[in-house]
C-alpha positions as CSV (number, residue, x, y, z in Angstrom):
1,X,87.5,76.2,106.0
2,X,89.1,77.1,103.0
3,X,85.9,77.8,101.0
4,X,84.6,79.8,103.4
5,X,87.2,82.2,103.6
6,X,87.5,81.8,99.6
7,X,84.1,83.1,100.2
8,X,84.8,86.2,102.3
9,X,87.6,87.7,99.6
10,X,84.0,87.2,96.7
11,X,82.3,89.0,99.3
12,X,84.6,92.0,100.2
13,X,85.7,91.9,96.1
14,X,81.9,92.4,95.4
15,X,80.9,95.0,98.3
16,X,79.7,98.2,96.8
17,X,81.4,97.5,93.8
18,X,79.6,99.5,92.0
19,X,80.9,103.1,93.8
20,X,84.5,101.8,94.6
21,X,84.8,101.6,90.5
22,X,83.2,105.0,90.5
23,X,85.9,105.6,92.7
24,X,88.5,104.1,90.8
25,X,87.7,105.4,87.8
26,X,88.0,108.6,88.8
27,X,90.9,108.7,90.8
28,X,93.0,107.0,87.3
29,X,91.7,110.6,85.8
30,X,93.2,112.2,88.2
31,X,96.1,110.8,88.4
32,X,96.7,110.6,84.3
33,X,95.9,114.1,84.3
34,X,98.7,114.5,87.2
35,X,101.4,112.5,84.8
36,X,100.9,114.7,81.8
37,X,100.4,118.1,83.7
38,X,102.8,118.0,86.3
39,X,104.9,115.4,86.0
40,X,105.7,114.9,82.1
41,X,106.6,118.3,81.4
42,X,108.7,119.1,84.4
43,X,110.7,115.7,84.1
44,X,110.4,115.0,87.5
45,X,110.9,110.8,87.8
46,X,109.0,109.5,91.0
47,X,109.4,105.9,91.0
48,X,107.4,103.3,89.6
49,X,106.1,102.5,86.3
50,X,105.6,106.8,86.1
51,X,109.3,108.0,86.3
52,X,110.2,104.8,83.6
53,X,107.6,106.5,81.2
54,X,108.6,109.6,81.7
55,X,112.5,108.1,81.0
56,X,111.7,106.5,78.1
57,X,109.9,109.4,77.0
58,X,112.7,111.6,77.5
59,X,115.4,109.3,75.8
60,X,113.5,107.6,73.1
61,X,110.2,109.5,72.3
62,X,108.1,106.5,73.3
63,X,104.5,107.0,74.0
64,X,104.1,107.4,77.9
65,X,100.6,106.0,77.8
66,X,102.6,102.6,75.4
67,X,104.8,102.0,78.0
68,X,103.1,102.2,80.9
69,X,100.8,99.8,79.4
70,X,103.5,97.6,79.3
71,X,105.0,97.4,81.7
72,X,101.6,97.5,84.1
73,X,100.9,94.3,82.4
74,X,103.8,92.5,82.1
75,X,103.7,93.0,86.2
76,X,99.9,91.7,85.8
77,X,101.2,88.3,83.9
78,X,103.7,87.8,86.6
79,X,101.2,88.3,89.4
80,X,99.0,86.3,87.6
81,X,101.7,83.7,87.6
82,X,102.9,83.4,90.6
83,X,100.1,85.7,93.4
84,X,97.4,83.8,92.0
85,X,94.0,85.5,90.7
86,X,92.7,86.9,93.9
87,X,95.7,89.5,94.0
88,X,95.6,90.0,90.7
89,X,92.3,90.9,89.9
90,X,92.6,94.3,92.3
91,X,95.1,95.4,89.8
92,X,93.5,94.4,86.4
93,X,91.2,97.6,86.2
94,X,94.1,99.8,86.7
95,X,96.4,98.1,84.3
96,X,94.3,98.7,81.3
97,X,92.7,102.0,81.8
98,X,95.2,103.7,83.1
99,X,97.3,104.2,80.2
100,X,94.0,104.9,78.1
101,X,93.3,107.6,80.9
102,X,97.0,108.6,80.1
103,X,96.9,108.6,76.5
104,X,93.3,110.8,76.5
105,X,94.2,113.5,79.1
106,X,97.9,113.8,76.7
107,X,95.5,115.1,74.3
108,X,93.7,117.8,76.6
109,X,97.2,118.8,78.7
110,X,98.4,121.0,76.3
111,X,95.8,123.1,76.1
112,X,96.0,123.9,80.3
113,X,98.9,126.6,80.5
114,X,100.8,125.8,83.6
115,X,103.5,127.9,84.7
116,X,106.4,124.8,85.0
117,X,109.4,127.0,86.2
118,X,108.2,126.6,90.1
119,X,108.8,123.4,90.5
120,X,109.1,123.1,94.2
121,X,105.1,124.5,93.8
122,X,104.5,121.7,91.4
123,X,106.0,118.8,93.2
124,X,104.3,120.0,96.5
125,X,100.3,119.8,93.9
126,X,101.7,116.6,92.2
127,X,102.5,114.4,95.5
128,X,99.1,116.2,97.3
129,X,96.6,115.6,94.7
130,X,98.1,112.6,93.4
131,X,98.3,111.1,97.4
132,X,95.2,111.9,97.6
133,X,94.1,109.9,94.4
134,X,96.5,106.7,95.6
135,X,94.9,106.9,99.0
136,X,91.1,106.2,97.6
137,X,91.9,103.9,95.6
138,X,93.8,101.4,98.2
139,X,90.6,102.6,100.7
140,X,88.4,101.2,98.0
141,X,90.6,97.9,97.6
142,X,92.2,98.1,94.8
143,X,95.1,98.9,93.5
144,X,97.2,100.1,91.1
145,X,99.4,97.5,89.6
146,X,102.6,98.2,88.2
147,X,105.7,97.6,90.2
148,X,104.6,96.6,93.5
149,X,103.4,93.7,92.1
150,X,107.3,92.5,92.1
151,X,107.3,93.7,95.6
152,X,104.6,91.4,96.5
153,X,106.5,88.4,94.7
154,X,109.6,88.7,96.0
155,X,107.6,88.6,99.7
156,X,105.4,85.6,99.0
157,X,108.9,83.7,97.7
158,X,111.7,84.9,99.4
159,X,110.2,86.6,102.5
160,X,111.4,90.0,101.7
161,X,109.8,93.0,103.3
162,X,107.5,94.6,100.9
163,X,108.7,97.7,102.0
164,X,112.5,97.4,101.7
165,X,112.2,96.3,97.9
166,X,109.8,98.7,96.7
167,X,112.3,101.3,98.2
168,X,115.1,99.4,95.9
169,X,113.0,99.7,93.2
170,X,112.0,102.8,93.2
171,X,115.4,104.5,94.5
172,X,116.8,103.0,91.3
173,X,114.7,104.7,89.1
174,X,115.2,107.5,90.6
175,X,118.7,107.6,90.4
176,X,118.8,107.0,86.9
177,X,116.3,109.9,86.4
178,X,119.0,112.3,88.5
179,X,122.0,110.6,85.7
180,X,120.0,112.3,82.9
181,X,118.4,115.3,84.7
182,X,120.5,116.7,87.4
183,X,120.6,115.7,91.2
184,X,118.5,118.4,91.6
185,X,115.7,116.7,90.4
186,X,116.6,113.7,92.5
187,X,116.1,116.0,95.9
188,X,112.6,116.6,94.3
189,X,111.3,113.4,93.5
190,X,112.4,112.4,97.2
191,X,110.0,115.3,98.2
192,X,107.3,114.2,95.9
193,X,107.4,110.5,97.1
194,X,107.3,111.5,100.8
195,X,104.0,114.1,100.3
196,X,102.7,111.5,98.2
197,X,103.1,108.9,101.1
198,X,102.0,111.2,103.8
199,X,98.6,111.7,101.6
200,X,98.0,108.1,100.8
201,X,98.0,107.5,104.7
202,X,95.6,110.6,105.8
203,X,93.4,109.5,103.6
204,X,93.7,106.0,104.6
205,X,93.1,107.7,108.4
206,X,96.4,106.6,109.6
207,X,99.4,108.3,110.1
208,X,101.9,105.4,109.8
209,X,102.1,103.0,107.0
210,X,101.6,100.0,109.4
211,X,98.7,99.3,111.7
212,X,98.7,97.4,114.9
213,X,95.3,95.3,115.4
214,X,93.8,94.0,118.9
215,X,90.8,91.8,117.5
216,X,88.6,90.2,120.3
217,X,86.9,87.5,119.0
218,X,84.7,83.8,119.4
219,X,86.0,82.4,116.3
220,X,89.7,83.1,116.5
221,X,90.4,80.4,114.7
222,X,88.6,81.3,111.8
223,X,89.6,85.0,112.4
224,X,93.8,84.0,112.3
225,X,93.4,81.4,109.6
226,X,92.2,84.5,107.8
227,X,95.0,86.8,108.5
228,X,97.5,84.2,108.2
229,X,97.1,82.0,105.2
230,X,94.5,84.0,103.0
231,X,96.1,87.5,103.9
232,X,100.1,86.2,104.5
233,X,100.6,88.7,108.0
234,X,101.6,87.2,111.2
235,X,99.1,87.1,113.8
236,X,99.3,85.9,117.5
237,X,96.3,84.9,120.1
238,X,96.8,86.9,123.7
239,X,94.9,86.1,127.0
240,X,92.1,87.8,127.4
241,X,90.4,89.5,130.8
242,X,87.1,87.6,130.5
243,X,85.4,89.9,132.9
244,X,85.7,92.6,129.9
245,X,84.6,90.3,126.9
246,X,82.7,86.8,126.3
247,X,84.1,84.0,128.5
248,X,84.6,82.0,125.4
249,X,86.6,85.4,123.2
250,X,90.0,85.6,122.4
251,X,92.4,88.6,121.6
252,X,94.1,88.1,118.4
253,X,97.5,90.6,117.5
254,X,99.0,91.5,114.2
255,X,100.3,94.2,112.4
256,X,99.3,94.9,109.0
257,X,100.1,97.2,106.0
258,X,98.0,100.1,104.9
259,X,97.4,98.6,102.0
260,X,95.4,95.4,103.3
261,X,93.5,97.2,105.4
262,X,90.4,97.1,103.9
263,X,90.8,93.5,103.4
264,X,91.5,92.8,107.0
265,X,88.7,94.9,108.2
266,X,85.6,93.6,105.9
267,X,86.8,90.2,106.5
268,X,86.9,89.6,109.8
269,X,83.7,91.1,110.3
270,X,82.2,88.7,107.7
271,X,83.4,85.8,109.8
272,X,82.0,87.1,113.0
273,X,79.6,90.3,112.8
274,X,80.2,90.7,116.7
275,X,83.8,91.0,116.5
276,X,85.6,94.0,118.3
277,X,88.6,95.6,117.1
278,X,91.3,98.3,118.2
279,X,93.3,99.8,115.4
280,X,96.3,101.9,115.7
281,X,100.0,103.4,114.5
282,X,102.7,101.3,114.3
283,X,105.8,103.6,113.6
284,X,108.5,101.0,113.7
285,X,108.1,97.2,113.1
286,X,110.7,95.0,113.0
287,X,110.5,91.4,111.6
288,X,109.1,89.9,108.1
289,X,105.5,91.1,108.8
290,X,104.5,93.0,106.0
């Protein structure tokens, strides 16, 4: 059972693999030329490996598109280390070309005059355009590296939600980008994160950053051993009305995060093509889930 659903994750990791880099590749654009036009100049410090570069930058001239690089791929060493290759090879395009991406639109930038004094205008462009961006590329599968990689560790090892620690994480960034460049900015980057949020999830078609799945199913077995030990989520089996569905299907429940939806989806349709599905918002969940 193992192989197979070893299997499914080649499968869904080689789907139209072709336009989901398209896709990639062209969201990382976007979003380099989102760091150096919006963000960079303004000194507004969203959170992840982006507000540390712009930090650095600010404080000891360093190369944003040098340390993003670096810090991307020490995150990629330690999810290589300790997530195993099939988490980290959704994050290994990103690592690597998003810096260059960084480093080649630094050299276009300054020649696209931006009025930077507005900067509620900018934040509102910066968290829509770059949601949008961060929303395709977790629809395609993959991701974008960087911190949530430490998110995703301290998870699989200690059981913490994914959710609680990247808010940590990024809330001390944050803070130490209000220390150098006024609360002010602090208020803002709040705003950016929760536009850029509210994008990534319309684009993802939801509206809350958790899904609740009913999956009907013959091979429930197959189906949870799936969710549970290849994709780590919870998942319960629920009776079933058998005058609606097969006499032999089964109604399996989980929640899930946005961000393995894709996963979730493709797969369990590669273990049984017949399967039926109900997918929808989870505002509030409580428990180690995601």
């Amino acid at each position: 059972m193992e192989n197979v659903l070893d299997d499914i994750i080649k499968v869904i990791t080689r789907k139209n693999l072709g336009l989901r880099l398209l896709t990639l590749l062209t969201c990382l654009l976007v979003l380099a030329f989102v760091y150096n036009l919006l963000l960079l100049p303004t000194e507004l410090v969203p959170g992840g490996v982006n507000g540390i570069a712009v930090l650095t930058n600010y404080l000891y001239g360093i190369d944003s598109s040098i340390m993003i690089f670096l810090i991307s791929g020490i995150c990629l060493l330690f999810s290589a280390m300790f997530l195993g290759k099939e988490k980290t090879i959704v994050s290994l395009a990103a690592t690597f070309i998003y810096p260059l991406f960084v480093k080649l639109t630094s050299l276009i930038t300054p020649n696209i005059t931006i009025d930077h004094n507005d900067i509620f205008l900018i934040i509102i462009f910066a968290g829509v355009i770059g949601g949008i961006a961060n929303g395709y590329i977790y629809k395609t599968g993959f991701s974008n590296g960087g911190l949530p990689i430490i998110s995703q560790i301290l998870y699989e090892y200690f059981k913490f939600p994914v959710t609680k620690s990247s808010m940590i994480i990024n809330g001390i960034i944050i803070l130490l980008g209000s220390f150098f460049f006024g609360w002010s900015m602090l208020m803002y980057a709040i705003i950016l994160i929760y536009i850029n949020n509210l994008m990534i999830d319309k684009v993802l078609l939801q509206t809350s950053s958790n899904k609740a799945m009913y999956i009907v199913t013959t091979k429930e077995k197959q189906v949870k051993e799936y969710i549970v030990n290849k994709l780590h989520h919870k998942a319960i089996i629920l009776d079933t009305p058998k005058r609606l569905f097969h006499k032999n299907s089964q109604t399996i429940f989980c929640v899930i995060p946005t961000r393995d939806y894709y996963r979730v989806t493709e797969g369990i349709k590669l273990i049984d093509p017949k399967i039926f599905y109900v997918v929808e918002d989870a505002y509030e969940v409580k428990g180690e889930t995601v």
